[in-house]
C-alpha positions as CSV (number, residue, x, y, z in Angstrom):
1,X,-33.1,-20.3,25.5
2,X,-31.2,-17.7,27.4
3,X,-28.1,-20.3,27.4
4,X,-28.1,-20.9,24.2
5,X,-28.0,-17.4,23.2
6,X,-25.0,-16.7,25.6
7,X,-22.8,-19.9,24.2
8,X,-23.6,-18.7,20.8
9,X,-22.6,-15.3,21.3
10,X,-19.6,-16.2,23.5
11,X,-18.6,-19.1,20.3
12,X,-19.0,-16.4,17.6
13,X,-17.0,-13.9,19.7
14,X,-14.5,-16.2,20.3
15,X,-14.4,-17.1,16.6
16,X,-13.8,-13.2,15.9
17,X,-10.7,-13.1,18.3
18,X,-9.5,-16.0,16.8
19,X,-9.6,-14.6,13.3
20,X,-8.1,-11.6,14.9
21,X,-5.2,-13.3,16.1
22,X,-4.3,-15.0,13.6
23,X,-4.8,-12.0,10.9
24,X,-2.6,-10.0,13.1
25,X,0.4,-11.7,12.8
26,X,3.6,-11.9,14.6
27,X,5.7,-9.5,16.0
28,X,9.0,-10.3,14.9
29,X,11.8,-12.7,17.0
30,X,15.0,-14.5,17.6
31,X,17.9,-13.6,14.1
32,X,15.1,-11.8,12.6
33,X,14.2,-9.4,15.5
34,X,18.5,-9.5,16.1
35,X,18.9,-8.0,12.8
36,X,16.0,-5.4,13.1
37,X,18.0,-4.2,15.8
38,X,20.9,-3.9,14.3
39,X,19.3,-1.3,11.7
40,X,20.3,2.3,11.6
41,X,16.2,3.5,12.1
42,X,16.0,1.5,14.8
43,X,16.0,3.4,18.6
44,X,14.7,2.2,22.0
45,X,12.8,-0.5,21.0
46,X,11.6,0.2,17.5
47,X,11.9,1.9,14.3
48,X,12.0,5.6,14.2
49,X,11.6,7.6,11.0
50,X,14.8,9.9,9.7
51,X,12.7,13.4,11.5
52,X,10.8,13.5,14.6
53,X,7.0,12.3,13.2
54,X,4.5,12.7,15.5
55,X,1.3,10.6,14.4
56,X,-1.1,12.8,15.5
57,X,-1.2,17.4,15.8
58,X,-3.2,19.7,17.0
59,X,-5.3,19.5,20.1
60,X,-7.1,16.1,19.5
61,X,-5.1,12.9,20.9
62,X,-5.7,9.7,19.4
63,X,-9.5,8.6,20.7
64,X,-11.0,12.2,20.2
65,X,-9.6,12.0,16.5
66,X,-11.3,8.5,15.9
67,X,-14.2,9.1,18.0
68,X,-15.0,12.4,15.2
69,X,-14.1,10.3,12.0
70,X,-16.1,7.1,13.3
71,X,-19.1,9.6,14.1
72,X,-19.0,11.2,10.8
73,X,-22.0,11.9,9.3
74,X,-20.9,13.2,5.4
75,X,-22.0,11.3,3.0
76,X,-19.4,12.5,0.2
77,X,-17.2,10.0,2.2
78,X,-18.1,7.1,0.2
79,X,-19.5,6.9,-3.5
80,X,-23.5,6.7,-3.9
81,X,-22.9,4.4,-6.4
82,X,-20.7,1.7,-7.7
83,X,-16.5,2.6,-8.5
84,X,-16.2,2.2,-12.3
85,X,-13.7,-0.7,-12.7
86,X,-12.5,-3.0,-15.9
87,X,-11.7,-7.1,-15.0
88,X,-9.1,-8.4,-17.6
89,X,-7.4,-11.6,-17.6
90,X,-4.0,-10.6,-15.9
91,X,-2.8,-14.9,-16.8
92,X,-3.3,-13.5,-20.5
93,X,-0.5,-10.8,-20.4
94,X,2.5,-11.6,-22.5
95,X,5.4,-11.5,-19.7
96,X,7.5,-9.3,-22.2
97,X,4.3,-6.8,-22.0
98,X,5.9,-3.8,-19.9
99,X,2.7,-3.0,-18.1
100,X,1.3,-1.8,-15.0
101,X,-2.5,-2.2,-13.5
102,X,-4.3,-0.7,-10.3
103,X,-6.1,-3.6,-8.8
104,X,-7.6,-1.2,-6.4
105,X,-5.9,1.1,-3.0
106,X,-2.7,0.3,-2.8
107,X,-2.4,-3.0,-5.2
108,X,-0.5,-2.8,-8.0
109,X,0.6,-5.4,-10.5
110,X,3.8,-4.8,-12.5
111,X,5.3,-6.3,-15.6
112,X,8.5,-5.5,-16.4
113,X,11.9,-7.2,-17.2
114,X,9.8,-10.4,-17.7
115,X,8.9,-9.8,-14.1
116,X,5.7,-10.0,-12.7
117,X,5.7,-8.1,-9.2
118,X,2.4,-7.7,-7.1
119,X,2.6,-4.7,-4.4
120,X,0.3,-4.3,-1.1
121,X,-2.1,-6.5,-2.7
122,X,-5.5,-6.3,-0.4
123,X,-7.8,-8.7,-2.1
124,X,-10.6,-9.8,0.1
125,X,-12.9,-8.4,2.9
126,X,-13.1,-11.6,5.1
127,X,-13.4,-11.0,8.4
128,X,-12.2,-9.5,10.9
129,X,-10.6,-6.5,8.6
130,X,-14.3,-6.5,7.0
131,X,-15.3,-5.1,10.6
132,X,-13.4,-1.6,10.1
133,X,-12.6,-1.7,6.2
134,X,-15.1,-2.1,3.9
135,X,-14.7,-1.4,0.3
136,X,-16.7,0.9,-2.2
137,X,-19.1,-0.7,-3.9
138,X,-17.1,-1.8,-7.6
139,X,-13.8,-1.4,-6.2
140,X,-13.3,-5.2,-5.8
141,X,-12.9,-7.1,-8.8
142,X,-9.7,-8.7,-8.5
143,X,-9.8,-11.3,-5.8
144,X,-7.0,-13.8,-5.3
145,X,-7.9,-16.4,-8.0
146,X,-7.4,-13.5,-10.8
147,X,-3.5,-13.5,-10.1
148,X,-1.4,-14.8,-11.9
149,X,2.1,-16.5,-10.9
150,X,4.5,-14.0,-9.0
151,X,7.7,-13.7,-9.2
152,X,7.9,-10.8,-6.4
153,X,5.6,-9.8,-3.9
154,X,6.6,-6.9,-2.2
155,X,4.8,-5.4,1.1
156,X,5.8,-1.5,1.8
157,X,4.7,-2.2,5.5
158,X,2.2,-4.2,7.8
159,X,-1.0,-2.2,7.5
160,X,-4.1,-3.5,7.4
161,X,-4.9,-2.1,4.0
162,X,-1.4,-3.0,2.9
163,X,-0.8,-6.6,4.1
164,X,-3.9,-8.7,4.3
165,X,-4.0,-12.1,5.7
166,X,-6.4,-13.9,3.2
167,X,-5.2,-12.4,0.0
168,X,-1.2,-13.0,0.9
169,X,-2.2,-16.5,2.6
170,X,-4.1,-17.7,-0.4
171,X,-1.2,-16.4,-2.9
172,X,1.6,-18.1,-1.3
173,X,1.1,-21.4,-3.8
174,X,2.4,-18.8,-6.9
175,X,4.2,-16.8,-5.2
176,X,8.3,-17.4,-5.6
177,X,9.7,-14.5,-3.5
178,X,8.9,-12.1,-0.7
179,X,10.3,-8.7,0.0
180,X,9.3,-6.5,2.3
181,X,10.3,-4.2,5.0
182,X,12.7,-5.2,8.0
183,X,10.3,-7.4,10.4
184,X,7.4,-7.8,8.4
185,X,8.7,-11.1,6.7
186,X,7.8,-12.7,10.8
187,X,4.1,-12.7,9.9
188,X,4.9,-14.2,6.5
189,X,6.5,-17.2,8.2
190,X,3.7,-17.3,11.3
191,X,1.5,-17.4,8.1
192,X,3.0,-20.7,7.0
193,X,5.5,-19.3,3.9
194,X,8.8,-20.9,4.1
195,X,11.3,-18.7,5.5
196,X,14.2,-19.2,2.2
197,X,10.9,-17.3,0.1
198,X,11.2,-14.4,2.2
199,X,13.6,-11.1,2.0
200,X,13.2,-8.6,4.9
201,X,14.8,-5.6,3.4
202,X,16.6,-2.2,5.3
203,X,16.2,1.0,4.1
204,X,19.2,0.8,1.3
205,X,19.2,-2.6,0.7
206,X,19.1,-3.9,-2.8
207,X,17.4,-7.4,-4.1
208,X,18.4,-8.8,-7.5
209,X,15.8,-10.5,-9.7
210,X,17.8,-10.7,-12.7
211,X,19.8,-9.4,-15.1
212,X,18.0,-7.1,-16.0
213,X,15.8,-6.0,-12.4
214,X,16.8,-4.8,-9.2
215,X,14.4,-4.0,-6.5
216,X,15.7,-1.3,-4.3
217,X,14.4,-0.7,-0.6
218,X,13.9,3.3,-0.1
219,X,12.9,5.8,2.8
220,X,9.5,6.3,3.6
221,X,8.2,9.1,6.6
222,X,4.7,6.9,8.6
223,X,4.9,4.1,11.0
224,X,3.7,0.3,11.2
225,X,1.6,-2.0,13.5
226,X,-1.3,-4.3,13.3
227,X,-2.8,-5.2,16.7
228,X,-0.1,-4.7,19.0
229,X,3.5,-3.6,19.2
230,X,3.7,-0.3,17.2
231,X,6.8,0.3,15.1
232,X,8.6,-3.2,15.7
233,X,8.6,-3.6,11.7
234,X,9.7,-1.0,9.5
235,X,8.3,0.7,6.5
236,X,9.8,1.6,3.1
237,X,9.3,3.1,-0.5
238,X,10.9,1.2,-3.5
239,X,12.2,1.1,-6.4
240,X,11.8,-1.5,-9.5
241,X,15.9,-0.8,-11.8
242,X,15.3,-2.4,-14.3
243,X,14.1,-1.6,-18.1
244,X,12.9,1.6,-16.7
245,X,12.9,2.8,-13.3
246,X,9.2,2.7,-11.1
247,X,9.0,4.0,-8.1
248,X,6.3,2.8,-5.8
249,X,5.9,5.6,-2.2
250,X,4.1,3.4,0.0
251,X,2.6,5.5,2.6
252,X,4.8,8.5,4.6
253,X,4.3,12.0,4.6
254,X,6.2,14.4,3.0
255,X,10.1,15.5,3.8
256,X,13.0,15.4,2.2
257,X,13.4,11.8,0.9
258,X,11.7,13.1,-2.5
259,X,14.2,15.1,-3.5
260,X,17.1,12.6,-2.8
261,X,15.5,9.6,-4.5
262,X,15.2,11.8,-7.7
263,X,19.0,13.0,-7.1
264,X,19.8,9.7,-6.8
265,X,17.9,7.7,-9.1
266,X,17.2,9.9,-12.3
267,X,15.2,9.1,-15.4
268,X,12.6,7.7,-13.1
269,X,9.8,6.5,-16.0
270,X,6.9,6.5,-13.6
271,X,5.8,7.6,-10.2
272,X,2.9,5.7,-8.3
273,X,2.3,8.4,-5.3
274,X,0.5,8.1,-2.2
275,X,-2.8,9.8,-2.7
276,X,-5.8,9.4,-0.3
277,X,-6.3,8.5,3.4
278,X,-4.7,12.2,4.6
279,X,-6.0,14.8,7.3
280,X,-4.1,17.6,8.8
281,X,-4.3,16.0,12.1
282,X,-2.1,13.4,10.6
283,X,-0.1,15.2,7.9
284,X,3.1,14.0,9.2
285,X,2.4,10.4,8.5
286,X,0.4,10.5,4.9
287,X,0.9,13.8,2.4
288,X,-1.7,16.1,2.0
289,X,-2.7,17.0,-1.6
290,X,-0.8,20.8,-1.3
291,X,2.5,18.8,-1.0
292,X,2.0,16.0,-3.5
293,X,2.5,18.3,-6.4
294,X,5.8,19.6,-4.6
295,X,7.1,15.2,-4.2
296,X,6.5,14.6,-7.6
297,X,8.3,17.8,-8.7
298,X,11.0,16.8,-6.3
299,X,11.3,13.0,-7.9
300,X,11.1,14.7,-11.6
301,X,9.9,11.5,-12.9
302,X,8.4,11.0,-16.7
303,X,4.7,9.7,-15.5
304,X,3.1,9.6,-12.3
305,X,-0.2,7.7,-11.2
306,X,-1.7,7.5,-7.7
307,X,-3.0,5.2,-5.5
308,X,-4.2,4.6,-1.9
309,X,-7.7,6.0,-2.7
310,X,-10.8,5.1,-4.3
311,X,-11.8,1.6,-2.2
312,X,-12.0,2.6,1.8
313,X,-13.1,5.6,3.5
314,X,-9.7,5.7,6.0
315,X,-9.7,9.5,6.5
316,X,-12.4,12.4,7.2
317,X,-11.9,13.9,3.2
318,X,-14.6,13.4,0.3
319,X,-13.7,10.0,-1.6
320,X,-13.1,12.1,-5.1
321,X,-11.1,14.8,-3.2
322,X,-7.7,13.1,-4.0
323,X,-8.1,12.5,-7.5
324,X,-9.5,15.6,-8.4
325,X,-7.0,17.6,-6.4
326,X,-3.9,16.1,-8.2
327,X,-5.6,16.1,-11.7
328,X,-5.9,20.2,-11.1
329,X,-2.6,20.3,-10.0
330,X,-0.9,18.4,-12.9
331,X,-1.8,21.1,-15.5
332,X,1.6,23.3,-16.6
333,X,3.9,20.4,-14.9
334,X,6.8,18.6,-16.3
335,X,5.3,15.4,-15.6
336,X,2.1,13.7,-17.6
337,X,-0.8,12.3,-14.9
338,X,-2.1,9.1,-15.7
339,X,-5.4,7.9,-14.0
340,X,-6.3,4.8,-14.7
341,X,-9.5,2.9,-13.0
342,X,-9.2,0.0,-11.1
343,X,-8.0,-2.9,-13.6
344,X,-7.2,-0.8,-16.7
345,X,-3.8,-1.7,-18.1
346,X,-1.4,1.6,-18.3
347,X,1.2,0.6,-20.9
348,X,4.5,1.1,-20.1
349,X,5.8,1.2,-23.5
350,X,3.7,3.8,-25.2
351,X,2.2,7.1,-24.2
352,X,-1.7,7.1,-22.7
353,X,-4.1,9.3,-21.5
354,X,-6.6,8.9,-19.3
355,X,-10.2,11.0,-18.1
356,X,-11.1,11.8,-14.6
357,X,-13.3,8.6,-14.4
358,X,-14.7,9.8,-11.0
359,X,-16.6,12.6,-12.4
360,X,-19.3,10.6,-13.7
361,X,-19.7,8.8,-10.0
362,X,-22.4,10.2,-7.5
């Protein structure tokens, strides 16, 4: 009986680090890894952000600061009860309906131009990532099946909780194009999608969908890495030119880049910030909620919504903490907040408001 236990364990084990793996990707090689080197953020070996970024301050190193989050014991983490979200039919929007929905984190589905372009989508909690991610209870309705043909699916960089294996795996049947940050296009092809779908983008680096959209490949202050080999893709911010301008942050922490996409790129019609997942120990990489107000000021855009929060508990801060820290700060500013839930449609051609949903969570 003893045996049997032992092969079973040792086959579901090895089943696990399978799945692992494969989820994890491939580090990238041969013309791509060639023209990664060639980029100006990359430096001994990998990329390198614009200002010296150390991941972690303060006193703690790496294992102290996960040992205290893993241990955590407060409860306000994670929602007592169930994420308001709304399901629509995203195959019944009209393609000429400019339009943008939250499918949860950092997923976002955009129509515009006659476009429709799916960011960061993280659809599933399959194992492995199910063994350190797991979502708040309501947060996920949209699963793969719900999306609908893409033109563009574009990855900011190769997190876990921005580039999932299942959800981009399953999508690849409807999806026409990949962009996505220098290196990460590697585990797209180790994943099976044929290398002419797939766009690795530099910092700088434009990508046009038609007349009338450009996708624009933008700065960004974090890092990258799934299971090994830190910092071998890079990471980036974008920008949808087209009907209107939407900028989409990705994940960085606050510097000067703000300030110069706005210069650059005026008129921006609406912002979608990175808000959730921070800690002081690692405000270099993600921005605390005392500097978002100060990016969004620096951008000037129209409309701002925020993301990255609201599904995992990724950081040692209360789960409503981020949305109720921005929607304080958005009072007497130029720019309108929109907070949508999860699945609500946020109009692109009309003005919106929206309550602070999370109130009425426990």
């Amino acid at each position: 009986m003893i045996y049997t236990i032992l092969l079973l364990l040792l086959a579901v084990g090895g089943w696990i680090g399978w799945l692992l793996w494969v989820a994890s990707g491939e580090l990238p090689k041969g013309e791509r890894l060639e023209r990664c080197k060639q980029s100006p953020q990359w430096s001994d070996s990998c990329f390198v952000n614009a200002l010296p970024t150390p991941q972690l301050t303060g006193n703690d190193g790496f294992t102290k600061t996960i040992w205290k989050f893993l241990t955590s014991s407060d409860e306000a983490l994670t929602p007592d009860g169930a994420v308001p979200a709304v399901k629509i039919n995203l195959r019944a929007l009209p393609r000429e309906r400019e339009a943008v929905v939250w499918l949860g984190h950092s997923g976002v589905y955009i129509q515009t131009g006659g476009m429709r372009i799916l960011f960061d989508p993280v659809l599933t909690s399959r194992m492995p990532v199910s063994l350190f991610m797991r979502p708040f209870k309501g947060s996920g309705v949209y699963s793969p099946d719900d999306i609908p043909d893409i033109d563009l699916l574009v990855i900011t960089h190769d997190h876990w909780d921005h580039l999932d294996y299942a959800t981009v795996k399953s999508l690849e049947p409807r999806v026409s194009r990949v962009a996505c940050s220098l290196g990460v296009g590697q585990h797209f092809e180790f994943w099976g999608y044929p290398a002419g779908k797939i766009t690795d983008m530099d910092w700088g680096d434009s990508l046009r969908l038609s007349e009338a959209v450009t996708l624009r490949c933008l700065p960004s202050r974090h890092f990258s890495g799934r299971l090994l080999g830190r910092n071998r893709t890079l990471w980036a911010s974008y920008l949808i030119d087209g009907p209107r301008r939407i900028y989409v942050s990705g994940d960085g922490g606050y510097d000067g880049r703000f300030k110069d996409i706005g210069t650059r790129y005026p008129d921006i019609d609406l912002a979608i910030m990175e808000n959730g997942q921070y800690n002081t120990a690692w405000r270099h990489i993600h921005t605390l909620p005392s500097e978002l107000p100060q990016a969004i000021d620096d951008l000037s855009p129209r409309r701002v919504m925020t993301y990255h929060n609201s599904r995992y508990a990724l950081a040692h801060h209360p789960w409503k903490e981020p949305m109720e820290r921005v929607y304080e700060h958005s009072r007497g500013r130029e720019w309108t907040l929109l907070t949508p839930r999860i699945g609500e449609v946020v109009d692109l051609g009309r003005e919106q408001s929206f309550g602070p949903w999370w109130r009425d969570v426990k």
